[in-house]
C-alpha positions in Angstrom: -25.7 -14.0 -64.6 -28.8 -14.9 -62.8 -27.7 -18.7 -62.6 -24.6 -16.9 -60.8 -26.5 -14.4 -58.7 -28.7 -17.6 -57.5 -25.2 -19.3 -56.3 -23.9 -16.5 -54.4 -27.4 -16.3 -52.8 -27.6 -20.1 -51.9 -24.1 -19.7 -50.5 -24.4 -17.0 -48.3 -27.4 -18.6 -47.1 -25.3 -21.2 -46.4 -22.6 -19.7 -45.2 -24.0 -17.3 -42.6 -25.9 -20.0 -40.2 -22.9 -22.2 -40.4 -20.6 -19.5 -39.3 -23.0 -18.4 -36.6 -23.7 -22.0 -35.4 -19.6 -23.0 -34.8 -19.2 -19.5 -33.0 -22.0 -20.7 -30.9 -20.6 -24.3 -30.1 -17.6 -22.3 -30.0 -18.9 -20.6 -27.4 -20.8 -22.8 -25.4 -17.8 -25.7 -25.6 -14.9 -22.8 -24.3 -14.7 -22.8 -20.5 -17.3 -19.5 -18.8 -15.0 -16.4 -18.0 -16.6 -14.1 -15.8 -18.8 -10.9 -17.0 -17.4 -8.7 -19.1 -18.2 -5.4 -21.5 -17.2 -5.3 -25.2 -13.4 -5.1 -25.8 -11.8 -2.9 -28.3 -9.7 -4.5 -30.7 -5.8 -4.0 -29.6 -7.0 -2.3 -26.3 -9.4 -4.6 -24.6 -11.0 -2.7 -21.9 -8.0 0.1 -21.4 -11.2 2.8 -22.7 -13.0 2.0 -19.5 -10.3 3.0 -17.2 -9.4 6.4 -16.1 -6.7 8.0 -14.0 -7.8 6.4 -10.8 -8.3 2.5 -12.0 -9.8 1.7 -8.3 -12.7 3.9 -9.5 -13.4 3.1 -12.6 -13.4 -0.8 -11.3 -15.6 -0.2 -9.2 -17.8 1.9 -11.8 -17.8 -1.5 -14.2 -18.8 -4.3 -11.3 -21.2 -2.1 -10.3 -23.2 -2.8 -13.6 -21.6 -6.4 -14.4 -21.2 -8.2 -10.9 -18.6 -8.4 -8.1 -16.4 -10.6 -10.5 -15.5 -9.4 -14.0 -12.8 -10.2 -16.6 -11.4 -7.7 -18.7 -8.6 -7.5 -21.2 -5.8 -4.7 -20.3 -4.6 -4.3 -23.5 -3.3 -7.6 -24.3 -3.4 -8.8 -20.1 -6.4 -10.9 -19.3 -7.3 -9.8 -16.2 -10.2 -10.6 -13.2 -11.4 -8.1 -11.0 -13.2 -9.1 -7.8 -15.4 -6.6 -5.7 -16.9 -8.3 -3.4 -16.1 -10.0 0.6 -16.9 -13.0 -0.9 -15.6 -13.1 -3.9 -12.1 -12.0 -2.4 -12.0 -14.3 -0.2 -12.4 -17.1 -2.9 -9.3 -15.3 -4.2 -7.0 -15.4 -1.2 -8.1 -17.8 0.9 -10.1 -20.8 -0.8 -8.0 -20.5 -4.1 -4.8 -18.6 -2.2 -2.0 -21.1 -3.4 -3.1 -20.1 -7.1 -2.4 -16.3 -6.6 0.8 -16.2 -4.6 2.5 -14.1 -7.2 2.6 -10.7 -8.1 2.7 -10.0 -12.3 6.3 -8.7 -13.1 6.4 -5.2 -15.4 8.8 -3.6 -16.4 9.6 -1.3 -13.7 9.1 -3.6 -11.0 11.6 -6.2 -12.4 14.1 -3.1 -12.5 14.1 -1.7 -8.9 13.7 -5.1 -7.5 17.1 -5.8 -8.8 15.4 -8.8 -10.7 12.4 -9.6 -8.0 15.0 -10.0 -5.4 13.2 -8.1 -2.9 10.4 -9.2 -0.7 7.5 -7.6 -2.4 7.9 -8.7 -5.9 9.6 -11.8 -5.5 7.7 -15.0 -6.9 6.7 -17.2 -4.0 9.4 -19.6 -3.2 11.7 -20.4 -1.3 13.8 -16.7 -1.3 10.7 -15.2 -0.4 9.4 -17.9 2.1 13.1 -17.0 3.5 12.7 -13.2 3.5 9.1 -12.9 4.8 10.2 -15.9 8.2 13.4 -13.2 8.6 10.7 -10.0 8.6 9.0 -11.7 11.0 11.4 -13.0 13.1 14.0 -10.3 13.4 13.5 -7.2 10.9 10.0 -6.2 11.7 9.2 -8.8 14.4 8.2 -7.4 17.6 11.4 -7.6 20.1 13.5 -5.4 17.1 10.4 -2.8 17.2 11.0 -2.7 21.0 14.4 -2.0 20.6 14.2 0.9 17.7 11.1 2.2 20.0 13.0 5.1 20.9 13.9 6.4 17.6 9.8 6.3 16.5 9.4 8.1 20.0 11.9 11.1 18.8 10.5 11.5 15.6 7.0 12.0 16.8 8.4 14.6 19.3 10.3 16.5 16.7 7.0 16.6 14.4 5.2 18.1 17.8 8.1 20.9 18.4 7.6 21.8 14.7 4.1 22.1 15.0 4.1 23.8 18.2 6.6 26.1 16.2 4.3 26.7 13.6 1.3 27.5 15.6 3.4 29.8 18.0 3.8 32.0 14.5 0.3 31.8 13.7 1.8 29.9 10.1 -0.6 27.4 8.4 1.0 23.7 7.6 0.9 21.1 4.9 -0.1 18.6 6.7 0.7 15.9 4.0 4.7 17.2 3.8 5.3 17.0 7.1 3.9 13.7 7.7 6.0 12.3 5.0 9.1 14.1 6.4 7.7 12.2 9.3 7.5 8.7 7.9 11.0 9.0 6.1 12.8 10.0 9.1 11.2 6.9 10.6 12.0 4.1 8.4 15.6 6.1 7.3 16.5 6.1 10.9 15.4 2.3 11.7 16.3 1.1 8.5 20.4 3.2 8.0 20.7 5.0 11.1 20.5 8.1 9.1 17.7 10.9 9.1 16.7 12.2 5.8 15.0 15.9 6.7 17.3 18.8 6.2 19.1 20.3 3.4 22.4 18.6 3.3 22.4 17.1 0.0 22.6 13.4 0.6 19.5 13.3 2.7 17.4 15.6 -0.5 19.0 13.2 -2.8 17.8 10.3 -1.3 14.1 11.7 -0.7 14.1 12.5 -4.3 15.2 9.3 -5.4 12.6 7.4 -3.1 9.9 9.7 -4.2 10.2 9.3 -8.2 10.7 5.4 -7.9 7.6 5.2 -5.9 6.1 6.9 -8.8 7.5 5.4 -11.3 6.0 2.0 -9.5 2.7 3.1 -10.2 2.8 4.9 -13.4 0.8 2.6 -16.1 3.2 1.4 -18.6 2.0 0.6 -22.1 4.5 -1.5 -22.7 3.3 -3.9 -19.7 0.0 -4.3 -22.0 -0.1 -3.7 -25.4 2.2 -6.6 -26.9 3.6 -4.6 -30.0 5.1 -1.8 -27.3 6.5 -4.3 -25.2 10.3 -3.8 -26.1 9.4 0.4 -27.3 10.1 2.7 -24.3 7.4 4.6 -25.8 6.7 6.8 -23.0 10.1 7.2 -21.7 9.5 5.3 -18.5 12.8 2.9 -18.7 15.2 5.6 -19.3 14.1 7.6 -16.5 14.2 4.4 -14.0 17.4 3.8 -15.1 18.6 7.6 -14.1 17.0 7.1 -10.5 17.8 3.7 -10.4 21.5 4.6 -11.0 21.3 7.1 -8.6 20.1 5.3 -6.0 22.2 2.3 -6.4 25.3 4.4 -5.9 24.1 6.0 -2.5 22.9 2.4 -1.2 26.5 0.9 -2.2 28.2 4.0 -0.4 25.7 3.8 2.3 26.4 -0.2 2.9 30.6 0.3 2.5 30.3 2.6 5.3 28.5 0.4 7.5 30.8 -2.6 6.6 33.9 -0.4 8.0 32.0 0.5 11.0 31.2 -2.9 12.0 35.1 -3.8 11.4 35.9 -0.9 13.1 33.8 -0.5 16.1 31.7 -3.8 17.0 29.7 -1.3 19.0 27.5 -3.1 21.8 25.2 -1.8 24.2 24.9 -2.4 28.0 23.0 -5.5 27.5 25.0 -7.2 25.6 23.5 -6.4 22.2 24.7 -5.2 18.9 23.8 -1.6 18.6 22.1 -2.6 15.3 19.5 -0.9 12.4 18.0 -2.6 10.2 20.9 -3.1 7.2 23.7 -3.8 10.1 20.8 -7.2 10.5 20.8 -7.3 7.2 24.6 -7.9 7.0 24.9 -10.3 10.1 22.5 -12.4 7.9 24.4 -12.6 4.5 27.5 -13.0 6.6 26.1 -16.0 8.6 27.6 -19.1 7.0 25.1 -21.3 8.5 22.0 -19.3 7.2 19.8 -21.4 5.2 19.6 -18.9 2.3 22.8 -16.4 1.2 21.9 -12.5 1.2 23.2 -11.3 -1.4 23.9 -7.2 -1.8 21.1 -7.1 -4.8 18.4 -8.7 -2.1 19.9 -6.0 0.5 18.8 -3.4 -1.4 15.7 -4.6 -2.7 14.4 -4.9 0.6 15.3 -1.6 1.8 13.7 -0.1 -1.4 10.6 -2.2 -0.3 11.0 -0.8 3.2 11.3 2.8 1.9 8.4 2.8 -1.0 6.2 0.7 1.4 6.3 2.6 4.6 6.5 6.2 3.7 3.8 7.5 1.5 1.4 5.2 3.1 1.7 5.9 6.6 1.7 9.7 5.9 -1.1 9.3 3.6 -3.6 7.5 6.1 -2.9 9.6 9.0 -3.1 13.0 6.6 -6.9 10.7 5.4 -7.8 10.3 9.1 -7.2 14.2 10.0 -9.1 15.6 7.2 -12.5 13.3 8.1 -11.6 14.3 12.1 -11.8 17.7 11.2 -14.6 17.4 9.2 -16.8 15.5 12.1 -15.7 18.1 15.1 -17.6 15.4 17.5 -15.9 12.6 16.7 -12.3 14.0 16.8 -13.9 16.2 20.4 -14.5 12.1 21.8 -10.8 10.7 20.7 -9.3 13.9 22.6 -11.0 13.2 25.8 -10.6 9.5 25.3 -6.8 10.6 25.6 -7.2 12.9 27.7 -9.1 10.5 30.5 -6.1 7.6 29.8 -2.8 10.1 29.4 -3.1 12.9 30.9 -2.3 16.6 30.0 1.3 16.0 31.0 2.8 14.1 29.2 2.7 13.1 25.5 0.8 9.9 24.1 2.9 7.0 23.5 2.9 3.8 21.5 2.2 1.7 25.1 -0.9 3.5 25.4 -2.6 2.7 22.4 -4.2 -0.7 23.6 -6.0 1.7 26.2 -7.7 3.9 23.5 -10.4 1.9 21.7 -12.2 4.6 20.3 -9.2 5.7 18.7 -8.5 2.5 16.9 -11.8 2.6 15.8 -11.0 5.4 14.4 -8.2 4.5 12.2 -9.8 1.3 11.3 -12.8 3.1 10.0 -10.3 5.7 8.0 -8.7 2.4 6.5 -11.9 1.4 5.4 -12.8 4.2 3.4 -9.4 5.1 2.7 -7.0 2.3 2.0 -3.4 3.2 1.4 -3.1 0.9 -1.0 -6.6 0.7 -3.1 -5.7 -2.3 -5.0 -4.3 -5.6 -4.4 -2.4 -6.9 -7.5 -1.7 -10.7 -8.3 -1.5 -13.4 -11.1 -2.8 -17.0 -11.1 0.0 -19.6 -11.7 -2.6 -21.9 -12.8 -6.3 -22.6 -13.9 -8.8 -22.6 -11.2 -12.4 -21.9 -10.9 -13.7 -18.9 -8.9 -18.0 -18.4 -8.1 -18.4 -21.1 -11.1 -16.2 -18.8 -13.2 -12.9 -20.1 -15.3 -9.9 -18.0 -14.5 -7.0 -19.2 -16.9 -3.4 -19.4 -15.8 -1.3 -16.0 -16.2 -4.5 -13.9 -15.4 -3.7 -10.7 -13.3 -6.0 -10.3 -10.2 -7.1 -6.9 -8.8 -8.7 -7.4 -5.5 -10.3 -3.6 -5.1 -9.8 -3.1 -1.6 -11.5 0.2 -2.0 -14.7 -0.9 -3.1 -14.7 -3.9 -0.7 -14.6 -1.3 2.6 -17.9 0.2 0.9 -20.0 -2.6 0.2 -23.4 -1.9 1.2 -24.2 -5.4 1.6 -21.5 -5.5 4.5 -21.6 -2.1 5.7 -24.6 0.3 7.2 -24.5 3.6 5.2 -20.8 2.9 4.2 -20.1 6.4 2.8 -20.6 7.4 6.7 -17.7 7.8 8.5 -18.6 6.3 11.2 -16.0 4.7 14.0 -18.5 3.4 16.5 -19.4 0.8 13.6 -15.9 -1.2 15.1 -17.3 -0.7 18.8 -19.3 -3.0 21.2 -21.9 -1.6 23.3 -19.7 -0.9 25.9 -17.1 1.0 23.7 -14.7 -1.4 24.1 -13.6 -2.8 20.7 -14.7 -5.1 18.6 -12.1 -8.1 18.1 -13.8 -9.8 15.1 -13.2 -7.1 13.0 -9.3 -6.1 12.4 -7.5 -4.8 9.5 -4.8 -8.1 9.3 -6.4 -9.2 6.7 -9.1 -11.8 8.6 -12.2 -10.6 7.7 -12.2 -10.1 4.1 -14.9 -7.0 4.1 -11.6 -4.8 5.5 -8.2 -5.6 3.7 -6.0 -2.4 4.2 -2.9 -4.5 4.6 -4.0 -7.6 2.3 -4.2 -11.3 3.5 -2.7 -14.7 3.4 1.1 -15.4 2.9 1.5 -11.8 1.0 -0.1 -9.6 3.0 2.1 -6.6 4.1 4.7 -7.6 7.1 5.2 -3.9 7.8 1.5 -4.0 9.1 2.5 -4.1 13.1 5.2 -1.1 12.4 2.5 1.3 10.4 0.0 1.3 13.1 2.4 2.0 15.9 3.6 4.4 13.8 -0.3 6.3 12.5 -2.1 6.1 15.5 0.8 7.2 17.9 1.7 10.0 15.8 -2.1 11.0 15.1 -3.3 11.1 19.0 0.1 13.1 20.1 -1.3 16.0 17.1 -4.9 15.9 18.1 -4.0 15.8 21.7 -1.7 18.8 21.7 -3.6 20.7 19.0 -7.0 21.9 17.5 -6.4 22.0 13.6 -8.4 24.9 12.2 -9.0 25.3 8.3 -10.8 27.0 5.9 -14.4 26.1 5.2 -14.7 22.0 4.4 -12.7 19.7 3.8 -12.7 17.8 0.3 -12.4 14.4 0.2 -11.2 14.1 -3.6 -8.5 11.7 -4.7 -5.7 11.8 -6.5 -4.2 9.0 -9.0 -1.7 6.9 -7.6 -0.6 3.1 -6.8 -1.7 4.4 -3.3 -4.4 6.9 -2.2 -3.2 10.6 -1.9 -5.1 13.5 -1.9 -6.2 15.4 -4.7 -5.6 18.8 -3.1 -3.2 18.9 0.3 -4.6 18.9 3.4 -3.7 22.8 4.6 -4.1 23.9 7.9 -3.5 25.7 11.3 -2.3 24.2 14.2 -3.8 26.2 17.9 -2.0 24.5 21.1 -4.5 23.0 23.1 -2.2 22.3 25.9 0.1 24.8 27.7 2.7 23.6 28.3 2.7 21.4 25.1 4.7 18.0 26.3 7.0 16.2 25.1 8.6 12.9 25.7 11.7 13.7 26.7 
């Protein structure tokens, strides 16, 4: 028995160093990942996370570095925190992170990545993106749908002018949105979607649960073992709205079809009387275009169009109010910065925006602190090295905008909103800091080849619609203004933004 005890003895003495010594060689041989906290079997990191993942990022880099690697479940994963560190990302190493990861949901309203913002880089995309720049989004086709933007903005101003008349309170955030779907519905399918018939509510219904279905977390994008479970019900109700939604694009589409055989409308100059989806069809019925549209890459797109450019146009310009009206000097400065360049007679339009710096310093400072869209997602296609670091192929990047536009290291007192921080001396603005995606301390829109083409659209859209409110109205509310957020793939508000609109002007304008 001893003779025995002896053995075991000798062999765990044994056993222990030599198992410690080839974890260490292990260890040292295997190629550096970035810092990282402990991992939970099965889970990884998902424990550290909480409802607002921007947050809780930034929480873990702030103890383990501006570049860390975690494990979403089963999803190795790299999160970067930093100017410097992002710019590694989508600049230096840009060609390795051109993709986006496909889940579950996105795969499904894409019609199969067929759209423009989930599509793999390639050709179809390289396609897409040269026709959003050239004639979708480019800027002779936002001359041309100018007015439409112009009559939307006035119809938000009668409301609100409506509103205060009655001494009635408004949610700001509803409105906006109301504001924002009206704009892209009208430039996209020459169709409003306000009002109570029942095809515009179905379609703001539809557009509104897909958006948050988009950025609902899906365990079975994650945990390997859920991957074909619909666990949480998530793929049944995408299919419902996804259903729906098809159906009203299909009927939407026929009906343009029979107009343009019908009509062939043309305007005085000699141009097609055209939205966006009547472009859309000259393109897929082009024989000579390099690339064939089909009806699936239609509708992806406009479902890009719809999800991209509705929540987060209302949402920044909802942001920008609430810190205005919390910092009564600043927001008295943009009104008499408007007031010196426009007038009192008329209403702020999208040609005089180049003339108000202080105002776009505004809006870049709210993007800072605010970004729409908190996170940029991505996956590397292949191994690369990143600060020293190894970043394996299929590793999901999160660039977190959010925490970038509050680096200390690149920004004075960066919880300060502050807009003069994007002014020279003279108060003209600064042009080495814009939000296209350049300077890589302020991404609101992303950079490189997948940064958002909507970019030129939003602004017109944000800062035209927020000088005609402040300029026709003071916005009185109740006490302070919080600044919590809510969880979302974008940036919304924890509580809505409530208040009273008081004319400043009598008359109140209006453009037409």
């Amino acid at each position: 028995m001893a003779e025995i005890q002896e053995y075991i003895i000798f062999l765990l003495i044994w056993l222990i160093p030599t198992i410690l010594l080839r974890a260490f060689v292990k260890k040292r041989s295997s190629p550096r990942l970035p810092p990282s906290p402990l991992a939970l079997p099965i889970i990884g990191h998902l424990h550290l996370l909480s409802s607002i993942p921007h947050q809780a990022f930034f929480k873990i880099s702030s103890r383990y570095g501006p570049l860390i690697h975690l494990y979403l479940g089963s999803v190795p994963c790299v999160v970067a925190s930093s100017p410097e560190i992002c710019k590694e990302f989508l600049k230096t190493h840009e060609i390795s992170f051109l993709n986006r990861p496909k889940t579950v949901v996105s795969d499904y309203v894409t019609y199969g990545t067929q759209d423009l913002s989930f599509a793999p880089y390639g050709d179809h995309r390289k396609f897409v993106k040269k026709l959003c720049i050239s004639r979708l989004l480019g800027g002779q086709t936002l001359d041309l749908l100018q007015p439409i933007r112009r009559q939307e903005i006035n119809y938000l101003i009668e409301l609100l002018s409506m509103k205060a008349k009655a001494g009635e309170s408004v949610a700001i955030g509803s409105e906006l949105i109301r504001l924002s779907n009206n704009v892209i519905s009208r430039m996209v399918l020459s169709r409003r979607l306000s009002g109570d018939e029942n095809e515009a509510a179905q379609m703001r219904e539809q557009v509104r649960e897909i958006t948050a279905l988009t950025g609902q977390f899906n365990l079975s994008d994650f945990i390997w073992f859920f991957k074909n479970l619909d666990v949480q019900g998530i793929g049944k109700r995408l299919k419902a709205v996804m259903g729906r939604f098809d159906k009203m694009m299909e009927k939407i589409i026929e009906e343009h079809q029979s107009e343009r055989r019908k009509l062939k409308q043309r305007t005085k100059e000699g141009e097609v009387a055209k939205d966006l989806l009547h472009i859309l069809l000259d393109i897929a019925e082009d024989e000579s275009s390099e690339m064939k549209l089909t009806r699936e890459k239609i509708k992806g797109f406009i479902l890009d169009l719809f999800v991209g450019g509705t929540d987060t146009s209302a949402i920044t310009i909802e942001w920008t109010l609430a810190e205005l009206i919390n910092h009564p000097k600043i927001l008295l400065k943009a009104v008499q910065e408007i007031d010196s360049v426009v007038g009192k007679n008329r209403l702020v339009e999208e040609s005089d925006i180049p003339n108000l710096p202080y105002l776009q310093a505004i809006f870049k400072e709210s993007l800072r602190i605010h970004p729409s869209g908190p996170i940029i997602v991505r996956e590397s296609t292949e191994d690369c090295t990143i600060s020293g670091y190894h970043i394996p192929a299929k590793t999901q990047l999160f660039v977190n905008v959010w925490a970038v536009g509050r680096d200390p290291n690149h920004w004075e007192n960066p919880l300060e909103f502050r807009p003069e921080r994007f002014l020279a001396e003279d108060g003209s603005a600064k042009g080495q800091l814009d939000v296209r995606g350049q300077h890589y301390q302020l991404l609101p829109f992303g950079s490189g080849r997948r940064s958002c083409p909507g970019t030129s659209l939003a602004l017109l859209v944000v800062q035209t619609a927020l000088a005609a409110m402040i300029q026709c109205f003071d916005w009185k509310v109740e006490g302070i203004v919080d600044m919590e957020e809510a969880p979302s793939m974008t940036l919304p508000r924890a509580n809505p933004l409530i208040c009273f609109p008081v004319p400043r002007l009598n008359p109140i304008p209006s453009l037409y």
